[in-house]
PQR file with spaces between the fields and no chain letter, atoms N, CA, C, O and H, PARSE charges and radii, in Angstrom:
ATOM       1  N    UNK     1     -25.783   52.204   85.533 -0.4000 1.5000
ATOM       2  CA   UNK     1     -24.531   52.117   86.265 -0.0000 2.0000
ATOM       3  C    UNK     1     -23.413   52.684   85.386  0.5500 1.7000
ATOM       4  O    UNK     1     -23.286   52.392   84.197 -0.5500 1.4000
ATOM       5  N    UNK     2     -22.690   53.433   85.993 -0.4000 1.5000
ATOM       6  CA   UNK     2     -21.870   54.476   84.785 -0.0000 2.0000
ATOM       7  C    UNK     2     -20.655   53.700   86.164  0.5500 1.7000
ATOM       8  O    UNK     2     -20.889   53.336   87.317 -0.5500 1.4000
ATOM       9  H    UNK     2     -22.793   53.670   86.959  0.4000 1.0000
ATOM      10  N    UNK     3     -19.176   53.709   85.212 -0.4000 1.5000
ATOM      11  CA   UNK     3     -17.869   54.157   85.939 -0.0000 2.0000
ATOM      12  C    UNK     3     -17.456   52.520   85.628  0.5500 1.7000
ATOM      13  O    UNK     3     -17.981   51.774   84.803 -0.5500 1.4000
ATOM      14  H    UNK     3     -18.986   54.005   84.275  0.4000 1.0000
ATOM      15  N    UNK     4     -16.351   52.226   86.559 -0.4000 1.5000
ATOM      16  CA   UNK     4     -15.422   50.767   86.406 -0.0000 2.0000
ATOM      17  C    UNK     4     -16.223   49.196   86.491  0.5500 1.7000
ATOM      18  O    UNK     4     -17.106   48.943   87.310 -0.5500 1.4000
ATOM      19  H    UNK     4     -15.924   52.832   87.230  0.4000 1.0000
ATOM      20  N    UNK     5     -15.994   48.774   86.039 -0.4000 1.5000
ATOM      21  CA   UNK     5     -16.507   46.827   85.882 -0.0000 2.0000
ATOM      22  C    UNK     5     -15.854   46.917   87.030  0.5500 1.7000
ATOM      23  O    UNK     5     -14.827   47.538   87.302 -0.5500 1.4000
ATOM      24  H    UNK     5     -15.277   48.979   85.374  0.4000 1.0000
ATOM      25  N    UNK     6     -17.247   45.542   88.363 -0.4000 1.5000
ATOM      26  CA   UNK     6     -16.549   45.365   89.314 -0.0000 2.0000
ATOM      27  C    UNK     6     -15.975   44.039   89.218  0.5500 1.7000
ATOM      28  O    UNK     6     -15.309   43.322   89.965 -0.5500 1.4000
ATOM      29  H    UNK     6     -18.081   45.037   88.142  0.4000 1.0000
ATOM      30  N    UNK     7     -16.540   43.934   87.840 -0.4000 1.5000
ATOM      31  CA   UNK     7     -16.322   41.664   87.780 -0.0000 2.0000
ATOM      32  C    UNK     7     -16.126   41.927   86.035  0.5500 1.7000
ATOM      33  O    UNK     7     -16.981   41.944   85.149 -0.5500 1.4000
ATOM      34  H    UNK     7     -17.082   44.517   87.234  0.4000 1.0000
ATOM      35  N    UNK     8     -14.539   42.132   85.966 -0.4000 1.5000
ATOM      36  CA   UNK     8     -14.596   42.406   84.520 -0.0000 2.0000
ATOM      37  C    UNK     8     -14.066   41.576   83.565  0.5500 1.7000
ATOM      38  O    UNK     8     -13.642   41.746   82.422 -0.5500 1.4000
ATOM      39  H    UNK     8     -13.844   42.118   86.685  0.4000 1.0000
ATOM      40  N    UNK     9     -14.222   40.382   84.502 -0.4000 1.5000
ATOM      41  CA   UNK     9     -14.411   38.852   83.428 -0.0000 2.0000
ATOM      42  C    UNK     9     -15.555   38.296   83.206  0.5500 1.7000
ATOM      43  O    UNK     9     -15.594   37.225   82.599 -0.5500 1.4000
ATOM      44  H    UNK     9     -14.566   40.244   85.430  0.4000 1.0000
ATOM      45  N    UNK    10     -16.638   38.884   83.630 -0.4000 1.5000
ATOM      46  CA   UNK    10     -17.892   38.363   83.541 -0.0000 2.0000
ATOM      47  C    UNK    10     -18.411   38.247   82.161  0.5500 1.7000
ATOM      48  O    UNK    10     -18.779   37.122   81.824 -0.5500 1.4000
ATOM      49  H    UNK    10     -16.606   39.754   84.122  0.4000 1.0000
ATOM      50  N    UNK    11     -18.537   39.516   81.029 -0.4000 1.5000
ATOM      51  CA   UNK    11     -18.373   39.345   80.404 -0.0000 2.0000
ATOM      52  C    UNK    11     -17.403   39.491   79.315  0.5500 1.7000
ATOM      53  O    UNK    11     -16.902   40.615   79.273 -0.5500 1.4000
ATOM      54  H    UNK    11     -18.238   40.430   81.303  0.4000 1.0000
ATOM      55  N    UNK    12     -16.947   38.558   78.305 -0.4000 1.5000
ATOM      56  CA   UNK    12     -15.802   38.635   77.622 -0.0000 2.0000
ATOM      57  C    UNK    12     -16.051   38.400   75.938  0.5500 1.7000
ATOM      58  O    UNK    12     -16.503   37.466   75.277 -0.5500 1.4000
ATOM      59  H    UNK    12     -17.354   37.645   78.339  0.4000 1.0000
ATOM      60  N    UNK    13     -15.594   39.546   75.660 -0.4000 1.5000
ATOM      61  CA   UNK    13     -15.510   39.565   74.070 -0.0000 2.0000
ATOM      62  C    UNK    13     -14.177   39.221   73.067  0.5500 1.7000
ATOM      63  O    UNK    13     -13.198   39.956   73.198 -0.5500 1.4000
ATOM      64  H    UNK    13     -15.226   40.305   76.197  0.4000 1.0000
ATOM      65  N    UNK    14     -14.127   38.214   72.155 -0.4000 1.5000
ATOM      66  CA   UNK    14     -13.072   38.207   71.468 -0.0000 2.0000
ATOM      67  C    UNK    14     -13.288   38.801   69.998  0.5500 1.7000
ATOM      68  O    UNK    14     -14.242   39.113   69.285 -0.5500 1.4000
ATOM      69  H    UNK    14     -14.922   37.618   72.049  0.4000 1.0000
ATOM      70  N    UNK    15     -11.582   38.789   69.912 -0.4000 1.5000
ATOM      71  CA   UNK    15     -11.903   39.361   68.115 -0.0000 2.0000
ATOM      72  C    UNK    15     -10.721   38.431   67.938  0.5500 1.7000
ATOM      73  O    UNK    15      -9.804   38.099   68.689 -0.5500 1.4000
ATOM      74  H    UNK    15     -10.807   38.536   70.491  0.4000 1.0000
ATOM      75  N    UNK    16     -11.085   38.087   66.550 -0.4000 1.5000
ATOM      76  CA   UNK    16     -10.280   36.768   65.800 -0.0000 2.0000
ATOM      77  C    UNK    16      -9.352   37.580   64.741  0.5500 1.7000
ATOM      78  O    UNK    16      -9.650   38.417   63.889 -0.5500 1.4000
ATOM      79  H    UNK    16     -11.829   38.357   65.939  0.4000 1.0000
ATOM      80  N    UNK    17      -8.146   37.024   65.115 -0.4000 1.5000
ATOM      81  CA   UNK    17      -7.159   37.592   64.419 -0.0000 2.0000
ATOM      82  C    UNK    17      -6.304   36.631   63.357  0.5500 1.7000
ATOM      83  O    UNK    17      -6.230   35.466   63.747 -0.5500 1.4000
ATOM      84  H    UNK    17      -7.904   36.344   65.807  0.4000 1.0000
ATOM      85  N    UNK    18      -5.701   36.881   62.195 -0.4000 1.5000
ATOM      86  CA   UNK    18      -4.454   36.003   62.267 -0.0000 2.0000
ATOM      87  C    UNK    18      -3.049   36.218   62.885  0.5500 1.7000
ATOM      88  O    UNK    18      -2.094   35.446   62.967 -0.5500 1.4000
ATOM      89  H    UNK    18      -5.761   37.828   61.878  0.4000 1.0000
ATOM      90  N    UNK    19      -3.256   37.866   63.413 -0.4000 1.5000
ATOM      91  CA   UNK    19      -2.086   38.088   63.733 -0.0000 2.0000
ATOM      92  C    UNK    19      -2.061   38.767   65.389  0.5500 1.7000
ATOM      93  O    UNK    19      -1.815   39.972   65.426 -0.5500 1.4000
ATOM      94  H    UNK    19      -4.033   38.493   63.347  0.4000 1.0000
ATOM      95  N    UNK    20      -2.236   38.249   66.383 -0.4000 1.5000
ATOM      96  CA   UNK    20      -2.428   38.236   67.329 -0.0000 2.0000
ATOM      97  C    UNK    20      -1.338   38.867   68.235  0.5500 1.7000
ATOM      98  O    UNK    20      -1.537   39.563   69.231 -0.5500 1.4000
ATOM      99  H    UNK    20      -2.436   37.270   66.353  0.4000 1.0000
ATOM     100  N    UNK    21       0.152   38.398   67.568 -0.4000 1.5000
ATOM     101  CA   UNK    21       0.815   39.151   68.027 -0.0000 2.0000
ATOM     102  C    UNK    21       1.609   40.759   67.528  0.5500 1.7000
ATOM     103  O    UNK    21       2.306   41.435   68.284 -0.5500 1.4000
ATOM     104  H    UNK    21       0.313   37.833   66.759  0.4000 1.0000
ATOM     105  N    UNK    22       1.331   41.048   66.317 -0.4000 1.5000
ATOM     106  CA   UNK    22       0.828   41.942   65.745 -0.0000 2.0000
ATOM     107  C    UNK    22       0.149   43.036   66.069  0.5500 1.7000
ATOM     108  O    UNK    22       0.577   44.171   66.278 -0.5500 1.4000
ATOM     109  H    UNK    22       0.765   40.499   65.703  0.4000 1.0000
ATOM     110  N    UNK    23      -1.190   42.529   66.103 -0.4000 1.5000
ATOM     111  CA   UNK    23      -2.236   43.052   66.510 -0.0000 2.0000
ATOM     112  C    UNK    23      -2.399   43.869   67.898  0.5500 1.7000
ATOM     113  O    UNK    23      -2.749   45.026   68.128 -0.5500 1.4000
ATOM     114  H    UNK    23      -1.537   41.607   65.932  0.4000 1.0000
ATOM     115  N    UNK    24      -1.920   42.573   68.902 -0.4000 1.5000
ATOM     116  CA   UNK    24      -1.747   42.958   70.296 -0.0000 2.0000
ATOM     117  C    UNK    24      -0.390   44.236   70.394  0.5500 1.7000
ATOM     118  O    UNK    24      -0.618   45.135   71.203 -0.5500 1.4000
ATOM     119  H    UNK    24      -1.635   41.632   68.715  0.4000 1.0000
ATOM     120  N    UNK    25       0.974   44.322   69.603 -0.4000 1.5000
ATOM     121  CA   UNK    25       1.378   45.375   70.027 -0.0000 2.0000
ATOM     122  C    UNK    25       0.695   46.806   69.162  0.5500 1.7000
ATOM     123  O    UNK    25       0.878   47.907   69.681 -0.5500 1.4000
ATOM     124  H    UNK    25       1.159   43.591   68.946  0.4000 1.0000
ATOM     125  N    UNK    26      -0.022   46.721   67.950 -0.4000 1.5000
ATOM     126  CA   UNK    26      -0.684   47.705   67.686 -0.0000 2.0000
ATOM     127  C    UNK    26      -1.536   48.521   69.220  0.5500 1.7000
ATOM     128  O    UNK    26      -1.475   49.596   69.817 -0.5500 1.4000
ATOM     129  H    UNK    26      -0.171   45.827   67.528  0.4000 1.0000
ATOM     130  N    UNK    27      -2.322   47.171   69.323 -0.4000 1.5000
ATOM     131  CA   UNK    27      -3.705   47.838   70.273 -0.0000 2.0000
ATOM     132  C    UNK    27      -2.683   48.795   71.742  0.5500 1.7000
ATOM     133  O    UNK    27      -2.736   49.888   72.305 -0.5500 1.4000
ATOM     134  H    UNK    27      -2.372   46.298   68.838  0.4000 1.0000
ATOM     135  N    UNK    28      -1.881   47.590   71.802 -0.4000 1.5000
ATOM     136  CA   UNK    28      -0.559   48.354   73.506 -0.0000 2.0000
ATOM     137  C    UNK    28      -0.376   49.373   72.406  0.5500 1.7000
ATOM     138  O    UNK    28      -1.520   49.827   72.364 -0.5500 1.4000
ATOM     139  H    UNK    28      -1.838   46.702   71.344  0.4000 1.0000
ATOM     140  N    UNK    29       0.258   49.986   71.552 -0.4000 1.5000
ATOM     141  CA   UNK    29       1.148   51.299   71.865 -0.0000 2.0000
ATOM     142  C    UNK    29       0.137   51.980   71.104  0.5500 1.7000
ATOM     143  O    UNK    29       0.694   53.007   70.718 -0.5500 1.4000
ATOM     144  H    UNK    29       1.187   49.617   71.586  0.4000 1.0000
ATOM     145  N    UNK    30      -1.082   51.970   70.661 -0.4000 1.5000
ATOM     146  CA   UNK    30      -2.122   52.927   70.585 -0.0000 2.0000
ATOM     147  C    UNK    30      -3.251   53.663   71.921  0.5500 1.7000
ATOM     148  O    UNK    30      -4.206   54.439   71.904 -0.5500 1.4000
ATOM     149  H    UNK    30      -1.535   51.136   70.974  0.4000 1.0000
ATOM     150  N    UNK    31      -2.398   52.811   73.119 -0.4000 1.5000
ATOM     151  CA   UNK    31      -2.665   53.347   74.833 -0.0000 2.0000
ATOM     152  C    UNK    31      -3.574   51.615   74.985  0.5500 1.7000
ATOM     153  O    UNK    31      -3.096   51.138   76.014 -0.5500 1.4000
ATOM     154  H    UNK    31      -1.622   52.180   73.132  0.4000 1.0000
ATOM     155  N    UNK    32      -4.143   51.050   74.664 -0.4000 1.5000
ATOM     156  CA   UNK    32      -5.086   50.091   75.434 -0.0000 2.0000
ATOM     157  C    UNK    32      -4.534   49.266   76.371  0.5500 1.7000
ATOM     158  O    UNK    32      -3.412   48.878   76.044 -0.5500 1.4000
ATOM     159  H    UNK    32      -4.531   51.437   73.828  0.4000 1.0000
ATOM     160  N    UNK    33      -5.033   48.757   77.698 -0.4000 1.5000
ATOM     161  CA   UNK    33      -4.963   48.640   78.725 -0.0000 2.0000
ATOM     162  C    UNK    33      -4.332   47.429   78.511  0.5500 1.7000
ATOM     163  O    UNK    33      -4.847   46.933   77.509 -0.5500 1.4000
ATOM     164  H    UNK    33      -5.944   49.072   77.964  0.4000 1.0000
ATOM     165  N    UNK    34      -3.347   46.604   79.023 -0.4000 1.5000
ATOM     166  CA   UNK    34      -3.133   45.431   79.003 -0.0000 2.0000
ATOM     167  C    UNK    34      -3.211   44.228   79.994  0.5500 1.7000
ATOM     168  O    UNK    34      -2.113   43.857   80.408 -0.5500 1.4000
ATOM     169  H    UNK    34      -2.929   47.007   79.837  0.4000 1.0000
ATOM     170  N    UNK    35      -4.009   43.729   80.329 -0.4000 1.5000
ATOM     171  CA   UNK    35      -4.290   42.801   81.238 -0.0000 2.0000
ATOM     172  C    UNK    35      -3.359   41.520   81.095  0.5500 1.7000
ATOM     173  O    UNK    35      -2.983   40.923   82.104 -0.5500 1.4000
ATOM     174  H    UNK    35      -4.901   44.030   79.992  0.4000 1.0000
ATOM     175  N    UNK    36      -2.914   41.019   79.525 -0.4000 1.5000
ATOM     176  CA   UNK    36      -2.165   39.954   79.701 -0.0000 2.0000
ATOM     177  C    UNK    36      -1.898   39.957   78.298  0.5500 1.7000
ATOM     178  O    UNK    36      -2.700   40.148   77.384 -0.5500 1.4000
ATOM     179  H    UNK    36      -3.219   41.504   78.705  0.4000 1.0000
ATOM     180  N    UNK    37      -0.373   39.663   78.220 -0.4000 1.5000
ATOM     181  CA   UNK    37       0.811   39.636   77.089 -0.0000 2.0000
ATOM     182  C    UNK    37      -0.155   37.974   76.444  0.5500 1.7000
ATOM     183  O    UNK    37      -0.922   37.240   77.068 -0.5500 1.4000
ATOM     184  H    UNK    37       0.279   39.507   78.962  0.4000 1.0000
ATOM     185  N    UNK    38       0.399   37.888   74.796 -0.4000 1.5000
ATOM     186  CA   UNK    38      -0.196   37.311   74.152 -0.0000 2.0000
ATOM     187  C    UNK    38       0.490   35.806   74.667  0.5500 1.7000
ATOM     188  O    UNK    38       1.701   35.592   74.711 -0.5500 1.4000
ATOM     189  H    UNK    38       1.022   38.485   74.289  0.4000 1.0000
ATOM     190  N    UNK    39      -0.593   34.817   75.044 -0.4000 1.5000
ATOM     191  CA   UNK    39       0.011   33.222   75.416 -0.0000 2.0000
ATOM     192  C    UNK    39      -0.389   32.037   74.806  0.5500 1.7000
ATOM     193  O    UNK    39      -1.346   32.350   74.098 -0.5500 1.4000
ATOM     194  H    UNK    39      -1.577   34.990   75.008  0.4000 1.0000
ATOM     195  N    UNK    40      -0.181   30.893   74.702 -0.4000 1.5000
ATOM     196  CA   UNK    40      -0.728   29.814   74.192 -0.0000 2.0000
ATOM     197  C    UNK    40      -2.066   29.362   75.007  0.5500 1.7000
ATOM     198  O    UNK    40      -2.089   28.714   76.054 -0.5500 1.4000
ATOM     199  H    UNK    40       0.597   30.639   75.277  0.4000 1.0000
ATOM     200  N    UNK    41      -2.971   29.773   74.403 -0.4000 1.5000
ATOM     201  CA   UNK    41      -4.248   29.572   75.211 -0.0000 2.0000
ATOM     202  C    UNK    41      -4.467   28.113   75.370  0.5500 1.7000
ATOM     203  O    UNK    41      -4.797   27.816   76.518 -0.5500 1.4000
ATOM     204  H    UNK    41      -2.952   30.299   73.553  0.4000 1.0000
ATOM     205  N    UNK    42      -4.372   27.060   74.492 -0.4000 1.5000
ATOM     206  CA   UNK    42      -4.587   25.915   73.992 -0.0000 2.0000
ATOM     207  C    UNK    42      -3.039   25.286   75.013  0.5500 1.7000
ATOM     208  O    UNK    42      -2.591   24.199   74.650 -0.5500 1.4000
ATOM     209  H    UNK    42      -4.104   27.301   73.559  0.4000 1.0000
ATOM     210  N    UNK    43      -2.592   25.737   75.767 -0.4000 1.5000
ATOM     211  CA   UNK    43      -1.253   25.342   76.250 -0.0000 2.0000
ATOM     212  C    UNK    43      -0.003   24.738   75.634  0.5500 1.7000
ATOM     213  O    UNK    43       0.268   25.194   74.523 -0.5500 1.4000
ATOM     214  H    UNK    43      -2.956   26.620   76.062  0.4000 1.0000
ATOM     215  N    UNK    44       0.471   24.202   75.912 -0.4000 1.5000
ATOM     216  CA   UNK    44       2.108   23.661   74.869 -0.0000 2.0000
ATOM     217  C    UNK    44       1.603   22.729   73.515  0.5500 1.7000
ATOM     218  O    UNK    44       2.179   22.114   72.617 -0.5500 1.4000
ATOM     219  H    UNK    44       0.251   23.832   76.814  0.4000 1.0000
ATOM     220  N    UNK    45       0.536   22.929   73.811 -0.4000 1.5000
ATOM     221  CA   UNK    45      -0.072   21.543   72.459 -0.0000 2.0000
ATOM     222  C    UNK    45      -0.127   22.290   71.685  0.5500 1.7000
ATOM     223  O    UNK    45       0.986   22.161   71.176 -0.5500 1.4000
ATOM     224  H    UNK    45       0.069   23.429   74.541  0.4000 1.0000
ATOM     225  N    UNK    46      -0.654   23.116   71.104 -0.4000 1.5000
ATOM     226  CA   UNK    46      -0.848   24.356   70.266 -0.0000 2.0000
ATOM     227  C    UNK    46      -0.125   25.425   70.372  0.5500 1.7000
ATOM     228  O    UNK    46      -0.712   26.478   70.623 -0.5500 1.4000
ATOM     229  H    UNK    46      -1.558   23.220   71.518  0.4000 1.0000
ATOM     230  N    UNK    47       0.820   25.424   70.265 -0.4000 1.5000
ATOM     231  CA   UNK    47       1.721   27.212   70.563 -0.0000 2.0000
ATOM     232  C    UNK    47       0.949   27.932   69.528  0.5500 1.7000
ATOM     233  O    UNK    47       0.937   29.136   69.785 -0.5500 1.4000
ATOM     234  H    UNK    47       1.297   24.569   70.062  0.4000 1.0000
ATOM     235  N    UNK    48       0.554   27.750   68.873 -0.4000 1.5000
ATOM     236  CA   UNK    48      -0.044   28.892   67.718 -0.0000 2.0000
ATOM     237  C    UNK    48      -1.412   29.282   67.885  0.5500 1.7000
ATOM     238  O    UNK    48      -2.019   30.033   67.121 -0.5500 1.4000
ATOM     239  H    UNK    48       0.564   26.773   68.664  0.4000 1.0000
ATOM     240  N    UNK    49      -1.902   28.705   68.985 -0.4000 1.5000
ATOM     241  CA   UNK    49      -3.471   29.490   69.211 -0.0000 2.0000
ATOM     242  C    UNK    49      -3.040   30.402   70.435  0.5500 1.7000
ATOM     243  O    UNK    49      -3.025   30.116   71.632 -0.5500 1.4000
ATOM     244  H    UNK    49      -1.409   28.095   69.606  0.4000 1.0000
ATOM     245  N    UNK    50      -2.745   31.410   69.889 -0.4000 1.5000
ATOM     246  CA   UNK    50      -2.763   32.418   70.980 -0.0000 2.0000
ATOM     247  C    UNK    50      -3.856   32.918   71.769  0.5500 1.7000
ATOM     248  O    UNK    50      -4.933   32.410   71.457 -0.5500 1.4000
ATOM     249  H    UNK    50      -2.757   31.643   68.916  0.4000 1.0000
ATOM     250  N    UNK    51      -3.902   33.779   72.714 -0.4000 1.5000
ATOM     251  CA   UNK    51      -4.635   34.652   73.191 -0.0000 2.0000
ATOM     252  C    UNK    51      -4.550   35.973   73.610  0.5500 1.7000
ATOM     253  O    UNK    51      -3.736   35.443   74.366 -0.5500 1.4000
ATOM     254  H    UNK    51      -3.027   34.192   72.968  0.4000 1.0000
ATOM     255  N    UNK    52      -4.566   37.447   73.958 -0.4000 1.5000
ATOM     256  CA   UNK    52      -4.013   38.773   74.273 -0.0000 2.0000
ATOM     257  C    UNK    52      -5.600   39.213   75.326  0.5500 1.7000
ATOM     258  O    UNK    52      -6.807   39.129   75.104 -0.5500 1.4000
ATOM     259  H    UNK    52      -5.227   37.878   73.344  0.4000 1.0000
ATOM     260  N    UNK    53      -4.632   39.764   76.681 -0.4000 1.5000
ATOM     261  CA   UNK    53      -6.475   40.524   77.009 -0.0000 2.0000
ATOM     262  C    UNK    53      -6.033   41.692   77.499  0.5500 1.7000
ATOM     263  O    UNK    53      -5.050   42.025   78.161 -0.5500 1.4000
ATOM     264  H    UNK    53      -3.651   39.833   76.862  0.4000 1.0000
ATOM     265  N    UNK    54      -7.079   42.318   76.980 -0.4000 1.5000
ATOM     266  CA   UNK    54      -6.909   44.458   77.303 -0.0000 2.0000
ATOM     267  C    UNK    54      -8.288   44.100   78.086  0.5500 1.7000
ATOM     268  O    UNK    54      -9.051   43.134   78.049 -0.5500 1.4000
ATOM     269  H    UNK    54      -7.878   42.047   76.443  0.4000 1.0000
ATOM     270  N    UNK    55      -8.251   45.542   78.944 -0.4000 1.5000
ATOM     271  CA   UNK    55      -9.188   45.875   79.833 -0.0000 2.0000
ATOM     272  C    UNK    55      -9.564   47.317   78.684  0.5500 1.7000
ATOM     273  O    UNK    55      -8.653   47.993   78.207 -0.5500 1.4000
ATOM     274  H    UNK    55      -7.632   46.326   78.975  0.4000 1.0000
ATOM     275  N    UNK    56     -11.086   47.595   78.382 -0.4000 1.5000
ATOM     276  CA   UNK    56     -11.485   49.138   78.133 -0.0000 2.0000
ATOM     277  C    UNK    56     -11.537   50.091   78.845  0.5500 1.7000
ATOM     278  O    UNK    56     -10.914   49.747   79.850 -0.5500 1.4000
ATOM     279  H    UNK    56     -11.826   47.046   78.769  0.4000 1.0000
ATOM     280  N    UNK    57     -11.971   51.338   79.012 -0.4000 1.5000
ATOM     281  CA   UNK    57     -11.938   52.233   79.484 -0.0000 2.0000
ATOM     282  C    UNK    57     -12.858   51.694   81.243  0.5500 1.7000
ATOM     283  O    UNK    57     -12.343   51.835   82.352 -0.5500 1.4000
ATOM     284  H    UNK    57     -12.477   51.618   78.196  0.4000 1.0000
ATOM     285  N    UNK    58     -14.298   51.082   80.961 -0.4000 1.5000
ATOM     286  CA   UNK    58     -14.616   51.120   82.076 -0.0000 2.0000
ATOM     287  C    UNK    58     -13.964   49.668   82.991  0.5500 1.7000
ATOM     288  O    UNK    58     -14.348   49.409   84.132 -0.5500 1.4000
ATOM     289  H    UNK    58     -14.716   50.967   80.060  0.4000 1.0000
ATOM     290  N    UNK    59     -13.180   49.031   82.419 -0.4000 1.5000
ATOM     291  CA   UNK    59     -12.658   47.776   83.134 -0.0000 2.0000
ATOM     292  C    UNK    59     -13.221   46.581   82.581  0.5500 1.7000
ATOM     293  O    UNK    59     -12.848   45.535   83.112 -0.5500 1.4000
ATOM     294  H    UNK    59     -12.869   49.241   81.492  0.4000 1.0000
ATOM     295  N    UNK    60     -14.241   46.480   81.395 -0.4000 1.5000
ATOM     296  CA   UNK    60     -14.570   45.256   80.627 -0.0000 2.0000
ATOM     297  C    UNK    60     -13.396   44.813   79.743  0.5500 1.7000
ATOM     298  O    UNK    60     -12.663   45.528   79.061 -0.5500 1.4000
ATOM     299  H    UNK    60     -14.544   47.330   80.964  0.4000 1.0000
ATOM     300  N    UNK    61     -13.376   43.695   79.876 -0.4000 1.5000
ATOM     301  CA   UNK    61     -12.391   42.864   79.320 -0.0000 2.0000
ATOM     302  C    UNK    61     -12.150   42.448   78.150  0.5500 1.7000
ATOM     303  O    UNK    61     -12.742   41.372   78.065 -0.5500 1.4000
ATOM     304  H    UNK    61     -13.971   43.113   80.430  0.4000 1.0000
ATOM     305  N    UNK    62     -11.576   42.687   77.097 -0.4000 1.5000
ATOM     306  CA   UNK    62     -11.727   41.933   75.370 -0.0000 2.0000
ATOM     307  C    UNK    62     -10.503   41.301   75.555  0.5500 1.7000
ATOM     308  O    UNK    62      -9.597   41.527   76.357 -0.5500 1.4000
ATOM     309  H    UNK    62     -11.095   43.561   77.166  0.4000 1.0000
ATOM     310  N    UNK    63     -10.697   40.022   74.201 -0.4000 1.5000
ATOM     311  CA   UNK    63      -9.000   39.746   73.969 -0.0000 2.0000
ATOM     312  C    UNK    63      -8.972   39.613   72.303  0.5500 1.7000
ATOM     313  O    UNK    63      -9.881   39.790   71.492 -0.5500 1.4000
ATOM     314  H    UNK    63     -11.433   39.838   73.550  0.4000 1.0000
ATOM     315  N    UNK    64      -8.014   39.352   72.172 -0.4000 1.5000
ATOM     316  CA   UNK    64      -7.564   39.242   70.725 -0.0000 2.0000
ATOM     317  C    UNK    64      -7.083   37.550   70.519  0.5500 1.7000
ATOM     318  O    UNK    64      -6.147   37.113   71.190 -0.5500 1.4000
ATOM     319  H    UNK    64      -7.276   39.209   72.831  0.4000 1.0000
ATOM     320  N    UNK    65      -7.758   36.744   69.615 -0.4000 1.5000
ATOM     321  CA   UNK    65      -7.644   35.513   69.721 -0.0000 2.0000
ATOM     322  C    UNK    65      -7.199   35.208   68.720  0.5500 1.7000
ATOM     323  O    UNK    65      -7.289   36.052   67.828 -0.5500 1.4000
ATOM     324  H    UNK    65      -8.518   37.099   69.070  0.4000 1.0000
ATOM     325  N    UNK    66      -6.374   33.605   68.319 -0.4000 1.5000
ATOM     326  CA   UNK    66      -6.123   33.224   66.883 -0.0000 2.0000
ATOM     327  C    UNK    66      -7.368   33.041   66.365  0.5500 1.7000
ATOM     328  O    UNK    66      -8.307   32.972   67.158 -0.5500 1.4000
ATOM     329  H    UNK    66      -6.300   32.919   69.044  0.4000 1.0000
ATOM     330  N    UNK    67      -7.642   32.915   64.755 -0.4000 1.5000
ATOM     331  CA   UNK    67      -8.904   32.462   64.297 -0.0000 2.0000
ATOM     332  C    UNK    67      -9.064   31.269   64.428  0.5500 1.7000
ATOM     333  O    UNK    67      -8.032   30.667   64.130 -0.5500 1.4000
ATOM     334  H    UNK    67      -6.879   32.971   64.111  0.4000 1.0000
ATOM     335  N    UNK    68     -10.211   30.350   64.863 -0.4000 1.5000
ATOM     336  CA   UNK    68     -10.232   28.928   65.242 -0.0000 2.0000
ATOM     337  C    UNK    68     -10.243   28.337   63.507  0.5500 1.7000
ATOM     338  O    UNK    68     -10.262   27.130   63.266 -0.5500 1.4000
ATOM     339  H    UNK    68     -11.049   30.838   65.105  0.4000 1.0000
């Protein structure tokens, strides 16, 4: 099957960062797709565990995470 993810949360890859927000505007202004600005994944309890998600070329999904 060549071309776009039709379910491109199905599978999901992270990469552990310390710098997440950093990181995330590197990956945006080097062109990568942005599915969602960096948020408190862990919700108001944790502001510092972030999360960032880009879509790749065929529509699979990565994000950029704090390191646990």
């Amino acid at each position: 099957m060549v071309g776009q993810n039709k379910e491109p949360g199905r599978l999901l890859w992270n990469i552990e960062t310390a710098d997440v927000r950093g990181d995330f505007e590197r990956f945006r202004d080097a062109g990568a797709t942005v599915v969602r600005e960096p948020y408190a994944a862990a919700g108001e309890d944790q502001p510092d565990m972030l999360v960032a998600t880009f879509a790749d070329p065929d529509g699979n999904y990565f994000q950029l995470a704090s390191q646990m």
